[in-house]
gemmi code that builds the backbone of each chain (N, CA, C; Angstrom):
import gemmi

chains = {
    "A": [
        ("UNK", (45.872, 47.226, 71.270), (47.340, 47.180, 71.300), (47.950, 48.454, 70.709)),
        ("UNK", (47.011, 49.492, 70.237), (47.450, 50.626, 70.057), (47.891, 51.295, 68.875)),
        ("UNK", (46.865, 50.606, 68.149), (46.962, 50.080, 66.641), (46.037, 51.282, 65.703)),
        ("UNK", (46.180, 51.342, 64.631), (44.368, 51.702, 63.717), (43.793, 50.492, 63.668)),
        ("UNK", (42.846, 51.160, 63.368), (41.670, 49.810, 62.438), (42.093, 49.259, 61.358)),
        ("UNK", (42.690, 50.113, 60.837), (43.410, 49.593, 59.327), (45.032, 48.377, 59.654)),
        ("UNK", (45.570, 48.859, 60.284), (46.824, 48.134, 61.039), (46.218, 46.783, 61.864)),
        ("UNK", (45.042, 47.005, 62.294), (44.953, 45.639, 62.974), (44.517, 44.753, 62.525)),
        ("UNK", (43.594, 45.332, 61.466), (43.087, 44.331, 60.290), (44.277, 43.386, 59.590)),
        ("UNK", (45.596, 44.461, 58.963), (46.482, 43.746, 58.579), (46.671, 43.119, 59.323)),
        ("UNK", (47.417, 43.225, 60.845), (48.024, 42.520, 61.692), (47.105, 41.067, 61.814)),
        ("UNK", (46.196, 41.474, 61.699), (45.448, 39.771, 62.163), (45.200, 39.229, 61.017)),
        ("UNK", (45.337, 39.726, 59.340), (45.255, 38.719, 58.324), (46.733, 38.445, 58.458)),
        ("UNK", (47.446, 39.128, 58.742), (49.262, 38.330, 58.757), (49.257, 37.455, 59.761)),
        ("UNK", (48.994, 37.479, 60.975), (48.503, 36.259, 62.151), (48.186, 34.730, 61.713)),
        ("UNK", (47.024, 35.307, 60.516), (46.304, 33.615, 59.982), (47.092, 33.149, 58.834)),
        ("UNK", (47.730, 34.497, 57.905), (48.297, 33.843, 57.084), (49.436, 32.959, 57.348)),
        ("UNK", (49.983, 33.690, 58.391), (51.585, 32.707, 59.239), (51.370, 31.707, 60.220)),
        ("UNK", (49.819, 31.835, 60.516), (49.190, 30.173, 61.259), (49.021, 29.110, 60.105)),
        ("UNK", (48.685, 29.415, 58.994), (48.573, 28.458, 58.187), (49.555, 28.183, 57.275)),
        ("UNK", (50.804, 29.021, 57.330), (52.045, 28.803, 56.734), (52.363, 27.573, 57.690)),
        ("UNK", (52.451, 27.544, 58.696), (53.446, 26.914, 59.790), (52.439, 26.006, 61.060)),
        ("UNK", (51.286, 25.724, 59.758), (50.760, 24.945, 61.124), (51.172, 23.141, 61.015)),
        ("UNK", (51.872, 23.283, 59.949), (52.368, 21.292, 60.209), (53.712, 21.888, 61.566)),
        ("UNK", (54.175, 22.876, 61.981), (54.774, 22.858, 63.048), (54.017, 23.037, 64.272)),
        ("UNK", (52.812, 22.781, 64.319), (51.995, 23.009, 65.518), (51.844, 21.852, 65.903)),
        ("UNK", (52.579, 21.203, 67.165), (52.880, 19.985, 67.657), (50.838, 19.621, 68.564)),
        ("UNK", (50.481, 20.845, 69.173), (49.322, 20.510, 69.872), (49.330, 20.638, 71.021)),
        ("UNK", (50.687, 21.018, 71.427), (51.053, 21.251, 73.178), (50.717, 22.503, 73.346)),
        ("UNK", (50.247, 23.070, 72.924), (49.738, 24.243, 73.945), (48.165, 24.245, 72.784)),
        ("UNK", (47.465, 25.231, 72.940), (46.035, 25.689, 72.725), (46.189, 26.257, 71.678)),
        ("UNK", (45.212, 26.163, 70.317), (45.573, 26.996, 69.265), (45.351, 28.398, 69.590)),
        ("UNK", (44.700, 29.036, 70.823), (44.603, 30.163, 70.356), (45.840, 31.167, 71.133)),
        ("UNK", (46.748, 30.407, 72.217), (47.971, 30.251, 72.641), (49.194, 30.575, 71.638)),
        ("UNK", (48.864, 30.047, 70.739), (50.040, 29.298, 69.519), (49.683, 30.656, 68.644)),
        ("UNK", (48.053, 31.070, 68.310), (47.320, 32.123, 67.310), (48.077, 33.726, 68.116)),
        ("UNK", (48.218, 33.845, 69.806), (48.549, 34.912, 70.417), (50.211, 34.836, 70.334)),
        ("UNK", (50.606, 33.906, 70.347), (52.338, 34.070, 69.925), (52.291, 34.414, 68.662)),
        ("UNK", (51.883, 34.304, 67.809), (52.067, 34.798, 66.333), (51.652, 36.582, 66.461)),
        ("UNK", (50.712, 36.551, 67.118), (50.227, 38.075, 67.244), (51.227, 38.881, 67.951)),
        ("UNK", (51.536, 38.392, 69.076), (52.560, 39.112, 69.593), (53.669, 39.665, 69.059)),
        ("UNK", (54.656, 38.523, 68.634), (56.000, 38.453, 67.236), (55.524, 39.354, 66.155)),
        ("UNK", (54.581, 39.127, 65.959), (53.963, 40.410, 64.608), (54.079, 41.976, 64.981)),
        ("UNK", (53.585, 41.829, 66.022), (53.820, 43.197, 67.226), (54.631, 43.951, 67.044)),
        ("UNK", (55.406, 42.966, 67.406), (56.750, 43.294, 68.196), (57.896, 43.873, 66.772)),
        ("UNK", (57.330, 42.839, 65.693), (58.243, 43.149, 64.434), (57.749, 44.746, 63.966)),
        ("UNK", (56.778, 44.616, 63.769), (55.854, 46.104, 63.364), (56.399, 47.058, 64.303)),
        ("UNK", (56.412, 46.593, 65.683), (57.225, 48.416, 66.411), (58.525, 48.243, 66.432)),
        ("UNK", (59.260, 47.163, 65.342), (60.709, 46.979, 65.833), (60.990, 47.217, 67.279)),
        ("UNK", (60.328, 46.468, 68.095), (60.935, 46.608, 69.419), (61.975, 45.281, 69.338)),
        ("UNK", (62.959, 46.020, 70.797), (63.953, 45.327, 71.174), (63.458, 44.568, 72.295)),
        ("UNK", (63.268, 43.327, 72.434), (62.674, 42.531, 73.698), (63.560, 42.765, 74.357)),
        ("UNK", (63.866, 43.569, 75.445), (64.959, 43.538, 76.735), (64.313, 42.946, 77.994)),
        ("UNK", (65.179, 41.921, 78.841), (64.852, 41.868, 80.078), (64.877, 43.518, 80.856)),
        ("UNK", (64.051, 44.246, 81.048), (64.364, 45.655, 81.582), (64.022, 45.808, 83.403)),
        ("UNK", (65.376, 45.707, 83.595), (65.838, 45.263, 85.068), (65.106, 46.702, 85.564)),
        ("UNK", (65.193, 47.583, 85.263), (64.704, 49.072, 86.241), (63.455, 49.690, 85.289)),
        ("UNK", (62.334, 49.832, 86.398), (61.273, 50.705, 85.877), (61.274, 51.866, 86.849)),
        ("UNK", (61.170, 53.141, 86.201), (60.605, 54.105, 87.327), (59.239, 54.126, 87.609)),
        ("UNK", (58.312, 52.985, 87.857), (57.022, 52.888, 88.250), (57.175, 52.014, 89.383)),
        ("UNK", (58.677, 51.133, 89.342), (59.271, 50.687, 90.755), (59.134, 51.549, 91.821)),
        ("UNK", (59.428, 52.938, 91.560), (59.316, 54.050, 92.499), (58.342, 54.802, 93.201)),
        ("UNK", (57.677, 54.960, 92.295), (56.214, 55.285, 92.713), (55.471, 54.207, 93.517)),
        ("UNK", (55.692, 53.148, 93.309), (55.175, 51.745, 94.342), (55.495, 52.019, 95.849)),
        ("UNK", (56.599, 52.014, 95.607), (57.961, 52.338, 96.801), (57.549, 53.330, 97.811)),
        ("UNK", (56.783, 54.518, 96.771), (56.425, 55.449, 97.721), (54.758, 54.961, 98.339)),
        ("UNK", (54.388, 54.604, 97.769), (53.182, 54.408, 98.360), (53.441, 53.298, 99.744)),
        ("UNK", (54.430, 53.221, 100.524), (54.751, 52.658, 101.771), (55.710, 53.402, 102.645)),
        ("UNK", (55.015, 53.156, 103.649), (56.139, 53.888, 104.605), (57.427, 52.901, 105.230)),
        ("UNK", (58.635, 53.507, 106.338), (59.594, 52.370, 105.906), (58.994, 51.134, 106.715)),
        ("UNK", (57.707, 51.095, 107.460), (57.234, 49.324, 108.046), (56.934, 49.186, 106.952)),
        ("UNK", (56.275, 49.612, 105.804), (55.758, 48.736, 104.782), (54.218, 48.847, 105.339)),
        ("UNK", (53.731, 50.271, 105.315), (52.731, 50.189, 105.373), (51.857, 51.657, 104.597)),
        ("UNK", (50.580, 51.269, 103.938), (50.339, 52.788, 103.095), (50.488, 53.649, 103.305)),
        ("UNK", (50.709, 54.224, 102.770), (51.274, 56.117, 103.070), (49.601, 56.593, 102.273)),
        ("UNK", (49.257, 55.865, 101.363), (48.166, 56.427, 100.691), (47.369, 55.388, 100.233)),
        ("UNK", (46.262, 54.717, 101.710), (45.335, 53.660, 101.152), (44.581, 53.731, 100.348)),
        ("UNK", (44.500, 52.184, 99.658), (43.449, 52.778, 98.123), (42.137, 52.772, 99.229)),
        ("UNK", (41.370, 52.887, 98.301), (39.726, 53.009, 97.976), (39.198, 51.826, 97.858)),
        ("UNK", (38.231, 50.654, 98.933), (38.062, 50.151, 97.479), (36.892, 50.411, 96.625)),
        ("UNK", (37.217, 49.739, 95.276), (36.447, 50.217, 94.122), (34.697, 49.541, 93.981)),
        ("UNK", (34.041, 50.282, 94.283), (32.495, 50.441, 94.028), (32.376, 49.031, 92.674)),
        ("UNK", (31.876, 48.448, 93.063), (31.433, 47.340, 91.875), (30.435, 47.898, 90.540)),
        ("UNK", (30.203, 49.136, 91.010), (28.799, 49.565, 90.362), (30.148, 50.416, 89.362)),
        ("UNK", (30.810, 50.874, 90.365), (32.127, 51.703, 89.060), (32.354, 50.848, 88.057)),
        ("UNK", (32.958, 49.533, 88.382), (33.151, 48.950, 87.287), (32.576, 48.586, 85.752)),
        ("UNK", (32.213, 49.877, 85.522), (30.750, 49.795, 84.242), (31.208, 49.913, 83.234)),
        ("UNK", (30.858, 50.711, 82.073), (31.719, 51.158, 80.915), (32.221, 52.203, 80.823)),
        ("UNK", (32.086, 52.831, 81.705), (32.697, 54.284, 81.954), (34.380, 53.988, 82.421)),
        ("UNK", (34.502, 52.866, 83.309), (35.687, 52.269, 83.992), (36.461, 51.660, 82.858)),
        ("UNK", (35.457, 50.901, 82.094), (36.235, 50.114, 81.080), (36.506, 51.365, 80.089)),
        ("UNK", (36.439, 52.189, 79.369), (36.520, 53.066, 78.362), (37.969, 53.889, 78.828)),
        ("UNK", (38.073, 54.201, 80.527), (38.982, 54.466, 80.676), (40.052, 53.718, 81.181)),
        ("UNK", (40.449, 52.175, 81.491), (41.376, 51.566, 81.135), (41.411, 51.128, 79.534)),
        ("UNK", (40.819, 51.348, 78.907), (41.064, 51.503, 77.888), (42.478, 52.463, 77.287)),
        ("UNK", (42.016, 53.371, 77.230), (42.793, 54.654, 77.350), (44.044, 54.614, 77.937)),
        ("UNK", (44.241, 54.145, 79.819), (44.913, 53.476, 80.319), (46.171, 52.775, 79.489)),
        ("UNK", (45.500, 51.932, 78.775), (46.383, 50.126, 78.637), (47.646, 50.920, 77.288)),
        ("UNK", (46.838, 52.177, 76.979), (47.460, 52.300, 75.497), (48.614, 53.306, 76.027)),
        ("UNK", (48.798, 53.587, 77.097), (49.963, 54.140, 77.503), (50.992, 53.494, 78.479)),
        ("UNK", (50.852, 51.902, 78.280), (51.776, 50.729, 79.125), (52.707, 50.416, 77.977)),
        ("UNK", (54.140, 49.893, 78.161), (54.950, 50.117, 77.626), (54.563, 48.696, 76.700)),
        ("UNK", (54.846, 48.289, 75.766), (54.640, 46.981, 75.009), (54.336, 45.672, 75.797)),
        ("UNK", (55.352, 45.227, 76.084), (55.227, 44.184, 77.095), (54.677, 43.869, 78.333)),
        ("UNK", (54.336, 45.073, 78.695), (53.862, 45.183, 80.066), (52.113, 44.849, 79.752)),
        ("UNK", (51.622, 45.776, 78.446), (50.181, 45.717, 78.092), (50.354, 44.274, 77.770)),
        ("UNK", (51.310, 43.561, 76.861), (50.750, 42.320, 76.507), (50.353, 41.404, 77.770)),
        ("UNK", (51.665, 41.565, 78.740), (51.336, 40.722, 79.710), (50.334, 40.384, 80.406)),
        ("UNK", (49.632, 42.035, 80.674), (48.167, 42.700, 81.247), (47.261, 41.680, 80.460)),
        ("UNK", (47.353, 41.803, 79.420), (45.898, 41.523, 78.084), (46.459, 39.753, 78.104)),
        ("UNK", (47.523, 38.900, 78.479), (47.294, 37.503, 78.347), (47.020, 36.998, 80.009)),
        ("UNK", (47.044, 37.748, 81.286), (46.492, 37.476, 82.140), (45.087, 37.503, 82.693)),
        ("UNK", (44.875, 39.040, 82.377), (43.794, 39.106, 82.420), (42.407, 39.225, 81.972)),
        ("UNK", (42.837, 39.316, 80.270), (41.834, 39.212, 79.703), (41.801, 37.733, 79.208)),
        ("UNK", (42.724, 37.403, 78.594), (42.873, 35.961, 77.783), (42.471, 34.798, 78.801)),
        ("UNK", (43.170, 34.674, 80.451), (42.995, 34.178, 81.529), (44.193, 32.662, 81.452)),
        ("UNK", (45.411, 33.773, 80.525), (46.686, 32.459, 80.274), (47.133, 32.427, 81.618)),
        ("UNK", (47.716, 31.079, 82.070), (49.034, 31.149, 83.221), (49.705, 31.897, 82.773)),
        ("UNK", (51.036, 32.132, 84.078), (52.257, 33.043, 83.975), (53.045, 32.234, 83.288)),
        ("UNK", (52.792, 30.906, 83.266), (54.295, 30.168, 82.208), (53.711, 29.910, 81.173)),
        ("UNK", (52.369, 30.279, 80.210), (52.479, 30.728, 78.736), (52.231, 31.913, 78.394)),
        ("UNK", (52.170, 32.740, 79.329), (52.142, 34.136, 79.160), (54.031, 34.306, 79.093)),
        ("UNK", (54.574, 33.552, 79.674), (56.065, 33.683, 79.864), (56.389, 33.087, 78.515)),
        ("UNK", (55.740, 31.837, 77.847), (56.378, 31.582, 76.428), (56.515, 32.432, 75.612)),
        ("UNK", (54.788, 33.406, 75.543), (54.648, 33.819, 74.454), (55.407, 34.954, 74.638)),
        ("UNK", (55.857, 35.676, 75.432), (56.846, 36.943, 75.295), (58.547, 36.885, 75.654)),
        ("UNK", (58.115, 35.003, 75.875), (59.567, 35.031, 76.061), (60.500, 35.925, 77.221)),
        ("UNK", (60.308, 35.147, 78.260), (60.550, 35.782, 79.805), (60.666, 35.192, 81.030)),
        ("UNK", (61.205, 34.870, 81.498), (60.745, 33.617, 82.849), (59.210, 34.146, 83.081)),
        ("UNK", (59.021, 33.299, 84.137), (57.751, 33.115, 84.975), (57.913, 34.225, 86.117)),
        ("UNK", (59.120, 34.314, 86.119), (59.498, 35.149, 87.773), (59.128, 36.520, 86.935)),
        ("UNK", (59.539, 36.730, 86.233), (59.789, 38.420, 85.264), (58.176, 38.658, 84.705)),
        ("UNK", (57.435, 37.603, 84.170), (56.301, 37.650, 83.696), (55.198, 38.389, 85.129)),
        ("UNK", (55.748, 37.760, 86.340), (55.036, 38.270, 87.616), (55.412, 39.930, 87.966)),
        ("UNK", (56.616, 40.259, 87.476), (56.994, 41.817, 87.392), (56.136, 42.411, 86.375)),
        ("UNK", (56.373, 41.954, 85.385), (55.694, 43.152, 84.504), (54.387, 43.017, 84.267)),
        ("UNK", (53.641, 41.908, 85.268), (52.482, 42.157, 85.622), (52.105, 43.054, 86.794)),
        ("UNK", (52.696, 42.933, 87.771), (52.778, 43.938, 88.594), (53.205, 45.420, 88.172)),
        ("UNK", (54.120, 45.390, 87.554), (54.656, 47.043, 86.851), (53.001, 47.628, 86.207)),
        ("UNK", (52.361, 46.469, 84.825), (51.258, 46.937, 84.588), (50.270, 47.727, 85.030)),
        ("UNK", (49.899, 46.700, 86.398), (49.134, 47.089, 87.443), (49.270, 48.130, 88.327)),
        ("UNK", (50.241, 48.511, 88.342), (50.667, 49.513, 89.504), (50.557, 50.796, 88.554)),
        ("UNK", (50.674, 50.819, 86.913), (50.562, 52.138, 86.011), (49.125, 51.684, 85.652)),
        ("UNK", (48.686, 50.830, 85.726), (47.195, 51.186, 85.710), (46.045, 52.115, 86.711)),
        ("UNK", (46.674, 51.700, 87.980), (45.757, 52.326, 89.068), (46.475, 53.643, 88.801)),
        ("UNK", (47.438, 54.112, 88.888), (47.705, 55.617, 89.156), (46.813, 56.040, 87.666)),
        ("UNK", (47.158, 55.437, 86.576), (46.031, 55.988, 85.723), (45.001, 56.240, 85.767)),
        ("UNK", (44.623, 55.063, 86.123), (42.923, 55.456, 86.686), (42.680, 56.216, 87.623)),
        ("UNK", (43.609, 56.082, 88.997), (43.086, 57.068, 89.969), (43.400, 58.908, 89.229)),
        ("UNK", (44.337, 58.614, 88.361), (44.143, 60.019, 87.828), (43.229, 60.351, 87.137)),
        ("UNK", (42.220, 59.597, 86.952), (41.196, 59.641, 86.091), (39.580, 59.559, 86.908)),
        ("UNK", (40.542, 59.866, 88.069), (39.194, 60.105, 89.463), (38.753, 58.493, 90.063)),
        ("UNK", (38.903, 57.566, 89.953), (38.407, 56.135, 89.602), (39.213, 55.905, 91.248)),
        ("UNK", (38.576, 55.338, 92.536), (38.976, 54.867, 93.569), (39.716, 55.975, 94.047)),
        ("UNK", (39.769, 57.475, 94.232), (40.452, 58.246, 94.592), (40.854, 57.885, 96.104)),
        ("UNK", (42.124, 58.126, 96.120), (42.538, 58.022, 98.080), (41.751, 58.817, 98.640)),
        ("UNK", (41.938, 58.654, 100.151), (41.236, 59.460, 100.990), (42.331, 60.807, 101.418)),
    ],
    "B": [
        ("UNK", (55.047, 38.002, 110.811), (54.283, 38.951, 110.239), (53.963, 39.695, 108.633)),
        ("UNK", (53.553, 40.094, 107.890), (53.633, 40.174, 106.319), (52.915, 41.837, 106.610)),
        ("UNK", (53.818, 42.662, 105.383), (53.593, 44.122, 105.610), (52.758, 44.502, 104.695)),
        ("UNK", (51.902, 45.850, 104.290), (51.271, 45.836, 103.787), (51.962, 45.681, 101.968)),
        ("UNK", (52.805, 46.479, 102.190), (53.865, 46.210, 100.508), (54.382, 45.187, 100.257)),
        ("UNK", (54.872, 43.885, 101.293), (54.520, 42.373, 100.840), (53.754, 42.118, 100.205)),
        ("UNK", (52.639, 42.404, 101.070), (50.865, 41.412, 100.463), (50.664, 42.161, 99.174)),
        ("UNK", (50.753, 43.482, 99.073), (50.313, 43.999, 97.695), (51.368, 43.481, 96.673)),
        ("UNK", (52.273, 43.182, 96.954), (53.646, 43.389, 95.511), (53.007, 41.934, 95.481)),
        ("UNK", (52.915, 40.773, 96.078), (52.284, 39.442, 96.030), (51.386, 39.346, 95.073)),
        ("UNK", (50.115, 40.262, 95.643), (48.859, 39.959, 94.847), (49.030, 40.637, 93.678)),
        ("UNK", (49.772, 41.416, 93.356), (49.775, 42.314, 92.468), (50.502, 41.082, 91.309)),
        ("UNK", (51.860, 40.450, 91.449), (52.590, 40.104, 90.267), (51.537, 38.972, 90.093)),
        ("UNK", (50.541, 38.128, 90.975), (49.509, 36.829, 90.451), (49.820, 36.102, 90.604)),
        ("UNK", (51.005, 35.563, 91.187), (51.704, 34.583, 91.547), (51.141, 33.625, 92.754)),
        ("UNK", (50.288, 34.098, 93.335), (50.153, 33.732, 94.760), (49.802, 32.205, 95.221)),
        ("UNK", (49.023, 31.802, 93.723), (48.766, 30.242, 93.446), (50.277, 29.532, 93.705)),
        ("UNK", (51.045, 29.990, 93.515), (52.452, 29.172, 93.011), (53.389, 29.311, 94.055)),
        ("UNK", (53.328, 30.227, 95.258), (53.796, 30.062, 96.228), (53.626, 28.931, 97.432)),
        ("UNK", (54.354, 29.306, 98.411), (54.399, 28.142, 99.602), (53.021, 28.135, 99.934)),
        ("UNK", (52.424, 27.387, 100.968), (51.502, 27.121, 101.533), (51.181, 28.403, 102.627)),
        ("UNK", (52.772, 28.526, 103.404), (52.893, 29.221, 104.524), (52.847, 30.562, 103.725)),
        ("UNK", (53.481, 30.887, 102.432), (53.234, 32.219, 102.270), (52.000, 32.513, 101.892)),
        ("UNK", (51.128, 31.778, 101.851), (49.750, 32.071, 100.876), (48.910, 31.849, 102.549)),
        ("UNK", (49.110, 31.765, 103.252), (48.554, 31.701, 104.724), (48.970, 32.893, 105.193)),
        ("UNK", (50.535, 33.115, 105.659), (50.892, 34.912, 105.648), (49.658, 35.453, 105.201)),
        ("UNK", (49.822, 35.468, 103.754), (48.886, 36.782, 102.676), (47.011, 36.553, 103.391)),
        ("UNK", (46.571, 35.630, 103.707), (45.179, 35.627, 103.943), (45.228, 36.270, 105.176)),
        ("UNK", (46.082, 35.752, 106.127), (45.729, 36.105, 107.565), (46.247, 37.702, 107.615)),
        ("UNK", (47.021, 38.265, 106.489), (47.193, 39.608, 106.531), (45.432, 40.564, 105.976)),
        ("UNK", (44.933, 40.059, 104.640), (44.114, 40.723, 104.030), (42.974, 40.587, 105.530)),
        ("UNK", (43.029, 38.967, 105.983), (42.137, 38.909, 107.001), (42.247, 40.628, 108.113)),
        ("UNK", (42.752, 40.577, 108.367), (42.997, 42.167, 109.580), (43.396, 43.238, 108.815)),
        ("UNK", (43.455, 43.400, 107.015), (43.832, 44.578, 106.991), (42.672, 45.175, 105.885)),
        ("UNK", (42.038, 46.304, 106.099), (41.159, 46.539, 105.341), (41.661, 47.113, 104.322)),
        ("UNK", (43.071, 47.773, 103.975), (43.666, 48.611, 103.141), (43.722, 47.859, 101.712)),
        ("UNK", (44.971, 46.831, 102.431), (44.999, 45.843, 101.182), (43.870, 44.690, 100.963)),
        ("UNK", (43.062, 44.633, 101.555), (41.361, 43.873, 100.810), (40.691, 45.310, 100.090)),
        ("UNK", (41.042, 46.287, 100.166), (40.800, 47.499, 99.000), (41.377, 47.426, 98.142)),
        ("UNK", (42.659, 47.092, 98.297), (43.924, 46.774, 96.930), (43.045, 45.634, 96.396)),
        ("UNK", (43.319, 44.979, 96.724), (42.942, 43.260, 96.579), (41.436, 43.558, 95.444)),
        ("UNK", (40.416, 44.295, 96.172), (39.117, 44.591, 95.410), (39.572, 45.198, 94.034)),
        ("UNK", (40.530, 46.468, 94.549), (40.929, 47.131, 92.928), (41.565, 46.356, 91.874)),
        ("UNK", (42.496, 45.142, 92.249), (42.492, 44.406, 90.996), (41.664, 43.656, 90.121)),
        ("UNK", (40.755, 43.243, 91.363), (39.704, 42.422, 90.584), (38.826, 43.464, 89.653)),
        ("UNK", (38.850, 44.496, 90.455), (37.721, 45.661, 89.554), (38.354, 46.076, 87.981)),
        ("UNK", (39.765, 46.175, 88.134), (40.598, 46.348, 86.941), (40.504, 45.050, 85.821)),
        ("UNK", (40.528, 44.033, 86.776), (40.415, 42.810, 85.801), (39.162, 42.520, 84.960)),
        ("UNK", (38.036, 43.051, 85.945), (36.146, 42.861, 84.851), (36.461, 44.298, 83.914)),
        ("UNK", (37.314, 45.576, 84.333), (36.969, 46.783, 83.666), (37.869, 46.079, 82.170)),
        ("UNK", (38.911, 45.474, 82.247), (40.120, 44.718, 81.149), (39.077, 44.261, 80.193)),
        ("UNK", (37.999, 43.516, 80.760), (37.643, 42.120, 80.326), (36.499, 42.785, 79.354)),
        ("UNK", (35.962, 43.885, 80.195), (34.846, 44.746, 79.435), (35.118, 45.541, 78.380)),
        ("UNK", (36.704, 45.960, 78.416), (36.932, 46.604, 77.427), (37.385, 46.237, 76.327)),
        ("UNK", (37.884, 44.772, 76.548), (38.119, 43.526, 75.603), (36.683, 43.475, 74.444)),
        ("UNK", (36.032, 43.152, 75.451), (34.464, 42.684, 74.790), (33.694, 43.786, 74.035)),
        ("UNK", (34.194, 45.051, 74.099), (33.247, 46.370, 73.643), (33.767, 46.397, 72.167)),
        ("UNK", (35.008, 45.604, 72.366), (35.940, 45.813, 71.006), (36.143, 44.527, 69.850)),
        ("UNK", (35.721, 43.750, 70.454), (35.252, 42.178, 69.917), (34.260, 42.498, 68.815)),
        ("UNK", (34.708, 42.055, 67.266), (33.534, 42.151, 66.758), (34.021, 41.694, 65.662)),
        ("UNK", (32.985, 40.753, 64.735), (33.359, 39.586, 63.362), (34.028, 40.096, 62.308)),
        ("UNK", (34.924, 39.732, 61.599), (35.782, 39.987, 60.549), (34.792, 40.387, 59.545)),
        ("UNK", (35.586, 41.430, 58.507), (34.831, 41.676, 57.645), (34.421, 40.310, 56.805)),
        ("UNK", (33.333, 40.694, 55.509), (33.153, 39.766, 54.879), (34.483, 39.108, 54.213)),
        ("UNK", (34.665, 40.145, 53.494), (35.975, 39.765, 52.588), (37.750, 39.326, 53.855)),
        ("UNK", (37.237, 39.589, 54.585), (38.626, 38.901, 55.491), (39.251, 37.685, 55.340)),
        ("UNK", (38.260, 36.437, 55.087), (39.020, 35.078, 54.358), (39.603, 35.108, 53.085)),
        ("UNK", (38.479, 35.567, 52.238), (39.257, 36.289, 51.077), (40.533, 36.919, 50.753)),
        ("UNK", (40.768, 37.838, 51.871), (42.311, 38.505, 51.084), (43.240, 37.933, 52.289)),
        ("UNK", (42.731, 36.807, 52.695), (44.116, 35.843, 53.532), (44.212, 35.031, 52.768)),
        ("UNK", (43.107, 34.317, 51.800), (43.487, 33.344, 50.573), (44.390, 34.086, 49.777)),
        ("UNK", (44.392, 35.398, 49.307), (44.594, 36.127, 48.188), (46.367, 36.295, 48.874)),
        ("UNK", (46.321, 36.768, 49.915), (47.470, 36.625, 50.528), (48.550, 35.370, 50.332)),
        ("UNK", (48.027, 34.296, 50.955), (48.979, 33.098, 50.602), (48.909, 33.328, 49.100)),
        ("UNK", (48.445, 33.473, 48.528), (48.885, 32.657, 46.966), (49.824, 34.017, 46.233)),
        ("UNK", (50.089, 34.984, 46.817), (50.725, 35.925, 46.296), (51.945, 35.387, 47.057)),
        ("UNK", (51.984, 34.645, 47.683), (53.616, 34.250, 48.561), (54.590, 32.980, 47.733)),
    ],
}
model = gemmi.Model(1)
for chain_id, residues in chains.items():
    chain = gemmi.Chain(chain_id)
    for i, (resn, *xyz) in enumerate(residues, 1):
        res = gemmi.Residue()
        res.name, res.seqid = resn, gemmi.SeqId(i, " ")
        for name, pos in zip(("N", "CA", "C"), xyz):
            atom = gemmi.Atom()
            atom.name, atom.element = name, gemmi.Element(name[0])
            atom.pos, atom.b_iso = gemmi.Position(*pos), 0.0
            res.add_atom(atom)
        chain.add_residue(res)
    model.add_chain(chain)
structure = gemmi.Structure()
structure.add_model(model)
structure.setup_entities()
């Protein structure tokens, strides 16, 4: 999340200490580790003083945009990606990748696809509809591949 | 008919479970005839094991003393 070692350590003893402040408010409706990633998040979010905005315009909208012509068809087909790529060489550089997605966009990335939450508790925990949670999963995704393909990974033809 | 920047903006936000029947029929019978976006389609999944791998490289047990200064923590509150 783009942290030190030293910062994340704190961040995750403040996580347990405020799970066990507030766990007679843990009703049981969702998953503790659901309930453990909303605390992480809010911690986040307090630590970069970010402002949660619904943020109606990305310029990575644009770059999408271009990759179609006006039928709506590629201007620049991907590649697809070699299974054998997918090694640690791939992972080391979405790595790298994830730490240049804007806050919300990485969280969204990291409770879909790594965690394997739905879009409507991925939508609790950042607080977002379901419809918006499907954008800034897509926004993610779409600054991931140009990352990677800048990083040689599925190059176009 | 469904264009190729339909089917991708689709598969891309993950939603595709939660749509109509007919739109999730669109999206197959498109990837079915289009090899571009079953390349898209491959690159997310490839992004999703590269996520998952880079999750796991970074996974690793709390120090010893980590329960320790979360006890030490509450009781200073």
């Amino acid at each position: 999340m783009g942290f030190s070692a030293t910062e994340a350590d704190d961040l995750s003893q403040e996580v347990f200490v405020t799970f066990l402040e507030t766990l007679d408010r843990f009703e049981g409706r969702s998953s503790v580790s659901t309930w453990l990633f909303g605390i992480l998040h809010h911690k986040v979010q307090e630590r970069r003083r970010v402002v949660v905005r619904d943020q109606r315009a990305d310029p990575i909208d644009e770059i999408f945009e271009a990759s179609f012509d006006a039928h709506g068809s590629w201007t620049k087909p991907p590649i697809a990606a070699d299974r054998l790529a997918a090694s640690r060489q791939v992972s080391a550089a979405l790595a790298e990748c994830l730490d240049g997605l804007p806050d919300q966009q990485r969280a969204v990335f990291h409770f879909r696809e790594v965690e394997g939450l739905s879009t409507a508790e991925v939508g609790e925990l950042v607080g977002c509809t379901t419809n918006h949670v499907g954008v800034l999963f897509h926004r993610a995704r779409t600054r991931l591949r140009g990352c990677l393909e800048g990083k040689g990974w599925g190059a176009s033809r | 008919m469904k264009s190729c920047k339909d089917v991708s903006y689709q598969l891309s936000t993950g939603d595709l479970a939660h749509t109509s029947l007919v739109e999730r029929i669109g999206v197959w019978l498109h990837l079915a005839m289009c090899r571009n976006c079953r390349a898209f389609s491959r690159q997310l999944g490839a992004m999703a094991r590269a996520a998952r791998g880079a999750a796991s490289a970074t996974e690793a047990e709390p120090r010893e003393s980590f329960e320790r200064e979360i006890v030490e923590r509450l009781r200073q509150r």
